[in-house]
TORLOTOR-835303 format. One record per residue (C-alpha): residue number from 0; residue in three letters; x, z, y. Coordinates in nm, 3 decimals. Each point is the difference from the previous one (the first is absolute). Layout:
! TORLOTOR-835303
<atom NUM,"ALA",<X,Z,Y>>;
...
! end
This chain:
! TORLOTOR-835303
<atom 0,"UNK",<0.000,0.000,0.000>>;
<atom 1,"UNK",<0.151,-0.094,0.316>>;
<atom 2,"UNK",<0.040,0.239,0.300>>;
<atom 3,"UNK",<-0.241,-0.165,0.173>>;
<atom 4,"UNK",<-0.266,0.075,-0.211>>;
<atom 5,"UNK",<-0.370,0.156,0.139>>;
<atom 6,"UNK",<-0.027,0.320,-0.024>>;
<atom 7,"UNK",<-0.275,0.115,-0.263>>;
<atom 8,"UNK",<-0.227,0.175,0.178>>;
<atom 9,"UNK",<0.016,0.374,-0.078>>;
<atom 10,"UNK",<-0.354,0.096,0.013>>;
<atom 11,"UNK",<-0.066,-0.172,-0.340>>;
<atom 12,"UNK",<-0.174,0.227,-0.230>>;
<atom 13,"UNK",<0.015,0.362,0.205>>;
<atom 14,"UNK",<-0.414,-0.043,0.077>>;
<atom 15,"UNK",<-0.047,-0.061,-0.355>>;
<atom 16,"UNK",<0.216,0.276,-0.087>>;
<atom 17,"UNK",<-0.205,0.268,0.216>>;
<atom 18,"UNK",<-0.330,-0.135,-0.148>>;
<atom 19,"UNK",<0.148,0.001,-0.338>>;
<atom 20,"UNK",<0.129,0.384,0.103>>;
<atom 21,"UNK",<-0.329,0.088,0.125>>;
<atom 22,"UNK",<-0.210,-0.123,-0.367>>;
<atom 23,"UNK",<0.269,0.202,-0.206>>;
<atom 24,"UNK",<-0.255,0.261,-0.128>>;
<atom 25,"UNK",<0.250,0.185,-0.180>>;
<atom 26,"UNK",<0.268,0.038,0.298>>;
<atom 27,"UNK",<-0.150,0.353,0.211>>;
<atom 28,"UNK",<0.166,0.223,0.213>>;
<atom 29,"UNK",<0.029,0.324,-0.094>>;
<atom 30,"UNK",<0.129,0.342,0.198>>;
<atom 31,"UNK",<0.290,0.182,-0.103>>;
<atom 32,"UNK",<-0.012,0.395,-0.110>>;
<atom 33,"UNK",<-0.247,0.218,0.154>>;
<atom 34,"UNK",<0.179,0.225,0.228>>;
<atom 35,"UNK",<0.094,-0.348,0.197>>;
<atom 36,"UNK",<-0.363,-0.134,0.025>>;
<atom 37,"UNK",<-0.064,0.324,0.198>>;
<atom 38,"UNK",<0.245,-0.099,0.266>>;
<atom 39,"UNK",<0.139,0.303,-0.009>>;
<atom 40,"UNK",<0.382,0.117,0.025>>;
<atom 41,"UNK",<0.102,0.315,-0.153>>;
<atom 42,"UNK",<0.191,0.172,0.235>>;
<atom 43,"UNK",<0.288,0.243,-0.139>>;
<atom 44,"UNK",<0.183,0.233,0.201>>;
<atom 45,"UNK",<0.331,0.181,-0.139>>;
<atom 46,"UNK",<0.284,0.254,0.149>>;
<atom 47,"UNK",<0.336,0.004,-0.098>>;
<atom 48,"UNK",<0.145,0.337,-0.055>>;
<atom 49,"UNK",<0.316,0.155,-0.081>>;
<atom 50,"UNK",<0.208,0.299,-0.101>>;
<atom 51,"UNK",<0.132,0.249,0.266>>;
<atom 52,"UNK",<0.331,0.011,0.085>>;
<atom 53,"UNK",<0.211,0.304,-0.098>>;
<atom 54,"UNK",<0.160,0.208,0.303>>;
<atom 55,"UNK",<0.305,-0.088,0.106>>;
<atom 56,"UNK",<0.009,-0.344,-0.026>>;
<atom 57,"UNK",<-0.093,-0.054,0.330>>;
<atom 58,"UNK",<-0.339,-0.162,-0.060>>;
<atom 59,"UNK",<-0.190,0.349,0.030>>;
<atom 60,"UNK",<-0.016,-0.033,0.306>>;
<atom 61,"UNK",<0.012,-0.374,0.113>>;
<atom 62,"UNK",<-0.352,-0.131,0.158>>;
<atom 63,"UNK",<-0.114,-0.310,-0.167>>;
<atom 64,"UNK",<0.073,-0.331,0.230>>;
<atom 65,"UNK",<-0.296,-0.205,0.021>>;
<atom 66,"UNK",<0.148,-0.247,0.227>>;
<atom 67,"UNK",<-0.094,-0.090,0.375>>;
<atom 68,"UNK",<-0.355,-0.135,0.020>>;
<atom 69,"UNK",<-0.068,-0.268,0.264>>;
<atom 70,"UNK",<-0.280,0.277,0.165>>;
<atom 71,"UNK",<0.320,0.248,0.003>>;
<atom 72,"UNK",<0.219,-0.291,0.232>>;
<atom 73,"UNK",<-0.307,-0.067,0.216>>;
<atom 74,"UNK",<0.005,0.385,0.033>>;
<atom 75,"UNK",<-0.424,0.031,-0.063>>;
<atom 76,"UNK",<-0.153,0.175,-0.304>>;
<atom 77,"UNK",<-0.186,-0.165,-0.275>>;
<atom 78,"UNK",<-0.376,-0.085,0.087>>;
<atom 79,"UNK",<-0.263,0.196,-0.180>>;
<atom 80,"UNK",<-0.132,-0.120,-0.349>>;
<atom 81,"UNK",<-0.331,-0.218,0.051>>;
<atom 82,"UNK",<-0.295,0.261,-0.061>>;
<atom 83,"UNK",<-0.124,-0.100,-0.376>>;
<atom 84,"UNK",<-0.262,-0.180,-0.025>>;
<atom 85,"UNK",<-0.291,0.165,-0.183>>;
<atom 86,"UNK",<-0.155,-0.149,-0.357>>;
<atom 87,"UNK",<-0.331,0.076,-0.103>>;
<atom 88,"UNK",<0.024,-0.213,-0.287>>;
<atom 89,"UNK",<-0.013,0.066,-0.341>>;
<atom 90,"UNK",<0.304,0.046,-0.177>>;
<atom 91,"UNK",<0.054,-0.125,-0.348>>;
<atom 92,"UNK",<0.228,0.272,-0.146>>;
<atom 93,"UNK",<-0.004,-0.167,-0.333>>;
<atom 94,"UNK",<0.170,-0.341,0.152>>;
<atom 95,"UNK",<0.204,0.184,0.190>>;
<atom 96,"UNK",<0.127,0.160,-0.289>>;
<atom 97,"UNK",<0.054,-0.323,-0.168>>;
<atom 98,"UNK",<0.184,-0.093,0.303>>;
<atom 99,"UNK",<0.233,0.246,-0.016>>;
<atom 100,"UNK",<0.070,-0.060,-0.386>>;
<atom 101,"UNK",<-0.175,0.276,-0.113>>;
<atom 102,"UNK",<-0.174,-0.218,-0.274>>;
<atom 103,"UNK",<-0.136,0.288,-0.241>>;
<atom 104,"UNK",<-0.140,0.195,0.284>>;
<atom 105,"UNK",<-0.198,-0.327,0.155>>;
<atom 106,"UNK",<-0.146,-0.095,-0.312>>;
<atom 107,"UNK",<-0.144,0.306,-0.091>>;
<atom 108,"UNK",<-0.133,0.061,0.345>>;
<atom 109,"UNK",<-0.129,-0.387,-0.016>>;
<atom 110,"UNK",<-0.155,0.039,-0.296>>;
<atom 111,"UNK",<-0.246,0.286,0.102>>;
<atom 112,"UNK",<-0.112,-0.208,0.294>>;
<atom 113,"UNK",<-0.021,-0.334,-0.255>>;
<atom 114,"UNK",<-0.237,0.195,-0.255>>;
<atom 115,"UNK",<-0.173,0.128,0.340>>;
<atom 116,"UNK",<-0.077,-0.381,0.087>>;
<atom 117,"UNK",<0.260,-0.027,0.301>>;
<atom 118,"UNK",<0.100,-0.368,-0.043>>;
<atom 119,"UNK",<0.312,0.013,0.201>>;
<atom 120,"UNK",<0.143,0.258,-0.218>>;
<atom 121,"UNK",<-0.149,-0.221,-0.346>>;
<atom 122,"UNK",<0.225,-0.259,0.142>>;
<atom 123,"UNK",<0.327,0.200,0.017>>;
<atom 124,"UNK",<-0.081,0.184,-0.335>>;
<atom 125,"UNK",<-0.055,-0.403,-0.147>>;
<atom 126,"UNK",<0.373,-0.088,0.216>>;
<atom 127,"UNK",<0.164,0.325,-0.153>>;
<atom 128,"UNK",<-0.143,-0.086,-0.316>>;
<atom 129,"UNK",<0.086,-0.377,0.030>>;
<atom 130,"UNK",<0.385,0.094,0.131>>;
<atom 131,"UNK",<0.044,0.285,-0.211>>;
<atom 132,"UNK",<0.062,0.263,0.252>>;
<atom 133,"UNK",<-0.093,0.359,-0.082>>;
<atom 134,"UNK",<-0.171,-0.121,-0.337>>;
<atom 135,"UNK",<0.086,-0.181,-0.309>>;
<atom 136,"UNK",<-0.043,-0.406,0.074>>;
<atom 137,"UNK",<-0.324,-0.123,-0.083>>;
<atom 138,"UNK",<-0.174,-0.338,0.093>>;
<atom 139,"UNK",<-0.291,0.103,-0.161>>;
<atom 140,"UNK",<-0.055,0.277,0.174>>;
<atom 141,"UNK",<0.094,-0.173,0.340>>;
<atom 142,"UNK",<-0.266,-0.255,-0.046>>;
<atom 143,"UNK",<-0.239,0.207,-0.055>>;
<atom 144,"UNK",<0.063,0.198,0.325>>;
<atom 145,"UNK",<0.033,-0.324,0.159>>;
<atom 146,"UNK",<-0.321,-0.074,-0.078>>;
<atom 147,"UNK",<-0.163,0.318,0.102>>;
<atom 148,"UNK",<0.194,0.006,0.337>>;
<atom 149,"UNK",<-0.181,-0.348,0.040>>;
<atom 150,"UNK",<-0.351,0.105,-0.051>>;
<atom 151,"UNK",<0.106,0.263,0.263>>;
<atom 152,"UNK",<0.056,-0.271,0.229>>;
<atom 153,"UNK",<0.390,0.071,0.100>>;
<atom 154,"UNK",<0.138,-0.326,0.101>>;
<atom 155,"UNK",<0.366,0.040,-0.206>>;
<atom 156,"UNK",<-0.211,0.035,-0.300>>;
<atom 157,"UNK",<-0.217,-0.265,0.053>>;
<atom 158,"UNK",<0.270,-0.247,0.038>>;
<atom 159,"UNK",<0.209,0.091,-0.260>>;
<atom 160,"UNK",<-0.325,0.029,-0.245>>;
<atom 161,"UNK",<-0.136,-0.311,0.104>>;
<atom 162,"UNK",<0.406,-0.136,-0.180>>;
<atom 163,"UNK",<-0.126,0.178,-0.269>>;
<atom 164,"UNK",<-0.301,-0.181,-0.033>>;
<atom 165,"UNK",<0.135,-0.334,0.067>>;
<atom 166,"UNK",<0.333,0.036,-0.239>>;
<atom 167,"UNK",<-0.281,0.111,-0.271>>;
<atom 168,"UNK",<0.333,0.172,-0.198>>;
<atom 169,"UNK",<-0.102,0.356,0.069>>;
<atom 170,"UNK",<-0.350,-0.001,0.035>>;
<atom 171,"UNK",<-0.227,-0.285,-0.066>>;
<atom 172,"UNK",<0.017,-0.281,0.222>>;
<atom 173,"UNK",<-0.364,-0.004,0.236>>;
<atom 174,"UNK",<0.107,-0.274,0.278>>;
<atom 175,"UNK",<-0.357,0.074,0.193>>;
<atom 176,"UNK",<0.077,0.395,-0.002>>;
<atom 177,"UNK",<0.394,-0.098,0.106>>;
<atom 178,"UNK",<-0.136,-0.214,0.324>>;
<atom 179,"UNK",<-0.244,0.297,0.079>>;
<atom 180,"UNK",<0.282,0.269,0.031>>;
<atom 181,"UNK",<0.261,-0.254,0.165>>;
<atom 182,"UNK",<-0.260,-0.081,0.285>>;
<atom 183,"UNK",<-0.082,0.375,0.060>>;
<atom 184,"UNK",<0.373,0.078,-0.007>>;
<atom 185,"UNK",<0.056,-0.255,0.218>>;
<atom 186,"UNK",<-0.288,0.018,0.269>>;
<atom 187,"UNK",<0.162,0.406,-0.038>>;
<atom 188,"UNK",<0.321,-0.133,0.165>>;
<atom 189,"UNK",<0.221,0.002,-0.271>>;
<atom 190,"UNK",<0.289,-0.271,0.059>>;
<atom 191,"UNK",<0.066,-0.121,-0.313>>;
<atom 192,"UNK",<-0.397,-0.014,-0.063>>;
<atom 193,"UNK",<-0.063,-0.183,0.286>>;
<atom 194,"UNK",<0.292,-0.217,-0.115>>;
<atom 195,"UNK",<-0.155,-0.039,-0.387>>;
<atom 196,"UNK",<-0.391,-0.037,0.101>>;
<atom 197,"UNK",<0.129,-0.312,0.257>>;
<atom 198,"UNK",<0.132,-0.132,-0.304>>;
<atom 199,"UNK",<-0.293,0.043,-0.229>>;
<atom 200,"UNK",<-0.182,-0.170,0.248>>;
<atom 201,"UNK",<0.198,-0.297,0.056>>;
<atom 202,"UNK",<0.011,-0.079,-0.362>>;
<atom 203,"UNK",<-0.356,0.048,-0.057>>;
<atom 204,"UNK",<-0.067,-0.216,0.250>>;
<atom 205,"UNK",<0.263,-0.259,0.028>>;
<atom 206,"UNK",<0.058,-0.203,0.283>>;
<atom 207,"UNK",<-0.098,0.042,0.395>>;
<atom 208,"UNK",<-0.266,0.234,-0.095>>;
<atom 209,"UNK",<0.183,0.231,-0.171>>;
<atom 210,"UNK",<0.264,0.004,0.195>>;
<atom 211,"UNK",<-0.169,0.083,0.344>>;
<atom 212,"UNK",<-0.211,0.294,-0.186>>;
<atom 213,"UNK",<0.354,0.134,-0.106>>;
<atom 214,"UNK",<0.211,-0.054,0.279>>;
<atom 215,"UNK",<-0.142,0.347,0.193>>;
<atom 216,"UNK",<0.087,0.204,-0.292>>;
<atom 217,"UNK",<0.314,-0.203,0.018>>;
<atom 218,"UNK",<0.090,0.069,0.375>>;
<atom 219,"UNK",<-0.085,0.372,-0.032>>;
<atom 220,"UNK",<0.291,0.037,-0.288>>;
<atom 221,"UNK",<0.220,-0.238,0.208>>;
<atom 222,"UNK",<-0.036,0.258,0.303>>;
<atom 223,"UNK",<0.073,0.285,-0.192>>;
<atom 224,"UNK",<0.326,-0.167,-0.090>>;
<atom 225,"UNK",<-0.059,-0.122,-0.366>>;
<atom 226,"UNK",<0.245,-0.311,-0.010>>;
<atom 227,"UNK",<-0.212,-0.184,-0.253>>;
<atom 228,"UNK",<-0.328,0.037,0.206>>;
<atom 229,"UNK",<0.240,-0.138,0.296>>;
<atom 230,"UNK",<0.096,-0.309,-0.176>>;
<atom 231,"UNK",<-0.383,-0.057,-0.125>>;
<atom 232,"UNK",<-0.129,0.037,0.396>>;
<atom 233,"UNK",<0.257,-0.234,0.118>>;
<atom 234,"UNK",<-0.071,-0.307,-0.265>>;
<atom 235,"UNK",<-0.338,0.018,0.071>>;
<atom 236,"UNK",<-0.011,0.011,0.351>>;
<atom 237,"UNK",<0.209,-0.317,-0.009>>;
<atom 238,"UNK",<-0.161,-0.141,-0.278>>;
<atom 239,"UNK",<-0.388,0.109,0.109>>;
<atom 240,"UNK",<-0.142,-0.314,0.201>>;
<atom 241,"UNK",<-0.312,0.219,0.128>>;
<atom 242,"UNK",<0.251,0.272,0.164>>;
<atom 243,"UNK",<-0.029,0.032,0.339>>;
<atom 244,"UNK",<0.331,-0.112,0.219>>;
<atom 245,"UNK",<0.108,0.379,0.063>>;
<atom 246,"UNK",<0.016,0.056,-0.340>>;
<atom 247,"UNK",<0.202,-0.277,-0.095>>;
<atom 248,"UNK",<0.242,0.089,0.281>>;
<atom 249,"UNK",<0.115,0.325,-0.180>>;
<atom 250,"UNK",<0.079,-0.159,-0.348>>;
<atom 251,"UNK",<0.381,-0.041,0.028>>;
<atom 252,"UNK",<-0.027,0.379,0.133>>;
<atom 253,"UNK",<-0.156,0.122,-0.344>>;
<atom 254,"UNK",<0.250,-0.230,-0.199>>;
<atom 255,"UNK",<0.258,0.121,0.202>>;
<atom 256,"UNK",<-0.107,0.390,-0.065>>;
<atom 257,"UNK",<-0.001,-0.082,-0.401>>;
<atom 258,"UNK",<0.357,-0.148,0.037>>;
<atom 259,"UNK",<0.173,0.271,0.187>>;
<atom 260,"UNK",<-0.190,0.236,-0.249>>;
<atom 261,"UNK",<0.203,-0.158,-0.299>>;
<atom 262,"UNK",<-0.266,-0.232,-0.139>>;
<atom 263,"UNK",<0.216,-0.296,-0.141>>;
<atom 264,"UNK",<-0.277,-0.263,-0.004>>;
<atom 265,"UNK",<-0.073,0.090,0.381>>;
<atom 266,"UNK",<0.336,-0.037,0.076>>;
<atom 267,"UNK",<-0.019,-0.344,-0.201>>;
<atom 268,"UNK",<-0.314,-0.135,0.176>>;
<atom 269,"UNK",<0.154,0.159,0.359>>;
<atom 270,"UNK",<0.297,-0.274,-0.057>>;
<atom 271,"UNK",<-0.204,-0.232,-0.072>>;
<atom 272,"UNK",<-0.248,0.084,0.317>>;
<atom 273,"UNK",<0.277,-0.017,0.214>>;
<atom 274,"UNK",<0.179,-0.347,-0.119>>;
<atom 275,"UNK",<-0.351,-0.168,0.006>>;
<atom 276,"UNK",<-0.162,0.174,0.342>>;
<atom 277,"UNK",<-0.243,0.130,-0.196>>;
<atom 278,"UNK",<-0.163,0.293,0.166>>;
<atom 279,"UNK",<0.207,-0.028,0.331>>;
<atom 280,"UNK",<0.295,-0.197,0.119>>;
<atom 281,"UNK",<0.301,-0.148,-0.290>>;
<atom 282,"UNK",<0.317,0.208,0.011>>;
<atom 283,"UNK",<0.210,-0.152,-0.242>>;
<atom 284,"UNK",<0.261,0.260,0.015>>;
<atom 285,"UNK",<-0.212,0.286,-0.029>>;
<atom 286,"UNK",<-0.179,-0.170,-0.312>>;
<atom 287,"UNK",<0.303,-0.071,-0.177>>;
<atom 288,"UNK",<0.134,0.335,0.050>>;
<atom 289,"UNK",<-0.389,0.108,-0.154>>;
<atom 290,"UNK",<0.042,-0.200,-0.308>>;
<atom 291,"UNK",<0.337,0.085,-0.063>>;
<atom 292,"UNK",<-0.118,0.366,0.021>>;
<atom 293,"UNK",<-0.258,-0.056,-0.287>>;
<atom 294,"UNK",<0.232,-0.250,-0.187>>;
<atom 295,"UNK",<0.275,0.290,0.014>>;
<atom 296,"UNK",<-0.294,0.255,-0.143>>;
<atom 297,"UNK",<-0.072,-0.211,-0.292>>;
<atom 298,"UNK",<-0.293,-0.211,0.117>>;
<atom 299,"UNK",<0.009,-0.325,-0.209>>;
<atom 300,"UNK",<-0.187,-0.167,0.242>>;
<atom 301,"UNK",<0.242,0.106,0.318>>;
<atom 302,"UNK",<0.295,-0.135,-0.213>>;
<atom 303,"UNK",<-0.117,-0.340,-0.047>>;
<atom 304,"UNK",<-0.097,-0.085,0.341>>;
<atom 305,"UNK",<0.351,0.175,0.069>>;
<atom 306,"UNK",<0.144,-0.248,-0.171>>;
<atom 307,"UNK",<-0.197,-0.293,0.207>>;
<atom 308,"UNK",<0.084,0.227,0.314>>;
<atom 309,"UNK",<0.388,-0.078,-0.089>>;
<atom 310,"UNK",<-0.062,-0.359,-0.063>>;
<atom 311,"UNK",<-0.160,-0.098,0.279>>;
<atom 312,"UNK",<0.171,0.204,0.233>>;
<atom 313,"UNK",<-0.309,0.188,0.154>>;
<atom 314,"UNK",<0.145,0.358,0.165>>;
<atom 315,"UNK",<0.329,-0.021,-0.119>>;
<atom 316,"UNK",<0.262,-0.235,-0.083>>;
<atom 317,"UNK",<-0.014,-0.199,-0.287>>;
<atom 318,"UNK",<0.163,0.077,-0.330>>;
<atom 319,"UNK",<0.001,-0.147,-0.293>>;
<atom 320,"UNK",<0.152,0.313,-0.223>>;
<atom 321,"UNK",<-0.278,0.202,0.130>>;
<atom 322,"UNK",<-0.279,-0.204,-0.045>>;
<atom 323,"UNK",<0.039,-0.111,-0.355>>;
<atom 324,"UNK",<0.097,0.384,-0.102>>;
<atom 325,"UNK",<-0.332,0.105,0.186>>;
<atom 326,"UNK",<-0.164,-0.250,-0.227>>;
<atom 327,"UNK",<0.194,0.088,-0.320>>;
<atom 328,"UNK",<-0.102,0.335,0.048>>;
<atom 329,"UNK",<-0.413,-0.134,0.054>>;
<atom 330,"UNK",<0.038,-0.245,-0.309>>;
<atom 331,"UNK",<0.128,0.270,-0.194>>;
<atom 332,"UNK",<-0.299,0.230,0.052>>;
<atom 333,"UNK",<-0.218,-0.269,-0.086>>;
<atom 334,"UNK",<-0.081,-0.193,0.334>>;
<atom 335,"UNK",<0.121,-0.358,-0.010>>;
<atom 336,"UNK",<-0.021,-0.205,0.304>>;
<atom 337,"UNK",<0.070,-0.340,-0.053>>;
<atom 338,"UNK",<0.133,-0.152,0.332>>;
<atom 339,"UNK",<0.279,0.268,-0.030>>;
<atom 340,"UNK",<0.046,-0.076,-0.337>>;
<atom 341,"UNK",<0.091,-0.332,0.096>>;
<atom 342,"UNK",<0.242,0.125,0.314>>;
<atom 343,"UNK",<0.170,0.221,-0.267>>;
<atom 344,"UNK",<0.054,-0.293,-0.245>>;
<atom 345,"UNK",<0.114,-0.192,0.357>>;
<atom 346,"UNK",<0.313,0.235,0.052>>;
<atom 347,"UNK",<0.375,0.033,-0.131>>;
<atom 348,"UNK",<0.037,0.160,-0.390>>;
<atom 349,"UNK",<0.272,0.231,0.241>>;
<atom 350,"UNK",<-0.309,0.121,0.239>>;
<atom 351,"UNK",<-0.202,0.070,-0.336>>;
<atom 352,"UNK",<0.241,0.189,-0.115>>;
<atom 353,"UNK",<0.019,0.183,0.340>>;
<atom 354,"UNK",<-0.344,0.104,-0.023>>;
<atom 355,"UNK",<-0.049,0.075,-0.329>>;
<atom 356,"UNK",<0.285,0.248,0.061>>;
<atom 357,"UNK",<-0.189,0.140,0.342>>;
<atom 358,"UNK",<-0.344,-0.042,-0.210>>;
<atom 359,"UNK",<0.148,0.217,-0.252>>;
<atom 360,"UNK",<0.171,0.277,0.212>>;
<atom 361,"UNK",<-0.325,0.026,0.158>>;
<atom 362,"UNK",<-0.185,0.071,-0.273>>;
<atom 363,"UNK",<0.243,0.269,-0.124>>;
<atom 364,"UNK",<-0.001,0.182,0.357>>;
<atom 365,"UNK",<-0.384,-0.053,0.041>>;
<atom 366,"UNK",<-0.046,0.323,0.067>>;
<atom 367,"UNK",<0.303,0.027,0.245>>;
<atom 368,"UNK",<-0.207,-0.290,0.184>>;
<atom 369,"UNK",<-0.355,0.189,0.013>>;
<atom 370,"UNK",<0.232,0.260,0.239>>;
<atom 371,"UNK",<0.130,-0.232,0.185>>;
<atom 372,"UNK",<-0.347,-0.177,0.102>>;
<atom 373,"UNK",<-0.154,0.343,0.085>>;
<atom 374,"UNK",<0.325,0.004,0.293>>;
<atom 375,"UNK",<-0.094,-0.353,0.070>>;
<atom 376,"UNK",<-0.346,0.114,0.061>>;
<atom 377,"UNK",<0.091,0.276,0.216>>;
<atom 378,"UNK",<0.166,-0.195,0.213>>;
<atom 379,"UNK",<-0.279,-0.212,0.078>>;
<atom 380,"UNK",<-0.193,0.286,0.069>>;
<atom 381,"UNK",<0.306,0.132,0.250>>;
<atom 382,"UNK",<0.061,0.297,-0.173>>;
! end
């Protein structure tokens, strides 16, 4: 293929992809351990102590040094502690327990709330039960307490029952009751609910439809931060004819929140935004440093249009090594693109051999390469 051949246009296939994304029913999001879906941060405090000294070796006496403090130069004393604010909330001595790793001592105070009905503490007793904290292991027992917590209505339990139902492995499978608890959980405010139920709905209704009853489920999950939810928003709002122009506007923003949050396929498509102006002015630079970003992070994808990048010299210089090791490393996971299969049969045996060597030491040092694209992505972010 000669260097002045077209460039294949980048957005092949990433609409299709998101679509196919959105109909995989088996592909859900799920939270991790249950002291983090309570947002809360144990807070530990310690004090280091040591022995006294003996007389007469001249620390008896000595004053401790705690260095000068920059209120001490200015010659002022320390402002007053802020008055503490008062809480007349109620306090959930049984998580904060757990928080503090007392395990044993949560469950059992848990589990005379669970038996009492109390479906927050029938969801930690199922977590506890599910993680094996404080009690022998038991998925049996977990489910169950799931299950309870979700006739109780708590929102953690009726997202992670409503997997239950829909994996059909622990309990049996009841799609209807699994859409029931996902909506509640979701119209409850639970992120990764709100993130599910938009997906539910999408594939049950594919197409336009579908996709504008999901996409406010989608865009509260996006604006809590969920990177997934981001990337969702900002395909359809490109991709949604019937969006109004405001919406449209802020696509590349919600791409560009799921890239800087580490999702490789956002970083992928924000390359590929940026080299085609889609979304907002082309910045070939910036999109080539994008897709080398992903490519470095193991998207298959990102490393064959990296490879097309280096042949046809868009952002950065062209370079034959690079390009066909890019594309080595594509074809060898399975992605074969056939107009740089025919550059790579174009060049020397002695730049083959180049890049199968650079190919190779990439593979080895993958993981070496992951680390280094998480610097690269800081410094686009200018940190």
């Amino acid at each position: 293929m000669s260097r002045s051949t077209h460039f294949v246009s980048l957005l092949s296939g990433a609409a299709a992809l998101f679509l196919c994304c959105l109909g995989a029913s088996g592909v859900r999001a799920e939270d991790g351990q249950a002291a983090s879906s309570r947002n809360a941060t144990p807070v530990k405090s310690s004090r280091v102590t040591g022995g006294d000294p003996g007389p007469g070796n001249g620390l008896d006496t000595a004053e401790p040094a705690y260095g000068v403090k920059l209120y001490d130069r200015m010659g002022a004393d320390l402002p007053p502690l802020p008055a503490e604010k008062p809480y007349s909330g109620v306090v959930d001595e049984a998580y904060g327990a757990y928080q503090r790793g007392l395990y044993a001592t949560a469950f059992n105070m848990a589990l005379k709330r669970a038996e009492k009905g109390d479906g927050v503490a029938q969801t930690l007793v199922a977590a506890m039960f599910s993680q094996g904290h404080g009690v022998r292991r038991s998925m049996k027992d977990a489910t169950f307490w799931y299950g309870e917590a979700a006739k109780s209505g708590d929102p953690i339990a009726m997202f992670k029952y409503s997997l239950m139902l829909l994996a059909g492995d622990l309990v049996k499978a009841d799609r209807k009751q699994a859409e029931d608890y996902m909506r509640r959980a979701a119209e409850s405010g639970n992120t990764l609910a709100e993130f599910n139920w938009a997906q539910m709905l999408a594939e049950d209704t594919p197409g336009d439809e579908g996709l504008a009853a999901a996409l406010p489920f989608y865009e509260k999950a996006a604006d809590k931060g969920l990177a997934d939810a981001q990337y969702a928003v900002a395909q359809i709002y490109v991709g949604l004819e019937s969006l109004p122009p405001e919406k449209k506007a802020k696509a590349r923003d919600y791409l560009m929140r799921a890239a800087f949050a580490g999702h490789d396929t956002a970083q992928h498509d924000m390359g590929v935004w940026l080299i085609e102006g889609i979304g907002g002015e082309k910045d070939f630079d910036a999109g080539f440093q994008w897709m080398k970003i992903a490519a470095m992070r193991g998207n298959v994808a990102a490393q064959s249009k990296l490879g097309l990048l280096y042949v046809n010299a868009i952002g950065t210089r062209p370079d034959d090594v690079e390009a066909a090791k890019w594309y080595l490393l594509a074809r060898r996971a399975g992605l074969n693109d056939p107009d740089l299969e025919d550059f790579y049969l174009g060049i020397s045996e002695e730049t083959q051999k180049k890049a199968v060597e650079a190919a190779a030491k990439f593979y080895v040092n993958r993981g070496r390469a992951a680390g280094d694209a998480k610097l690269e992505l800081r410094k686009l972010a200018g940190l």
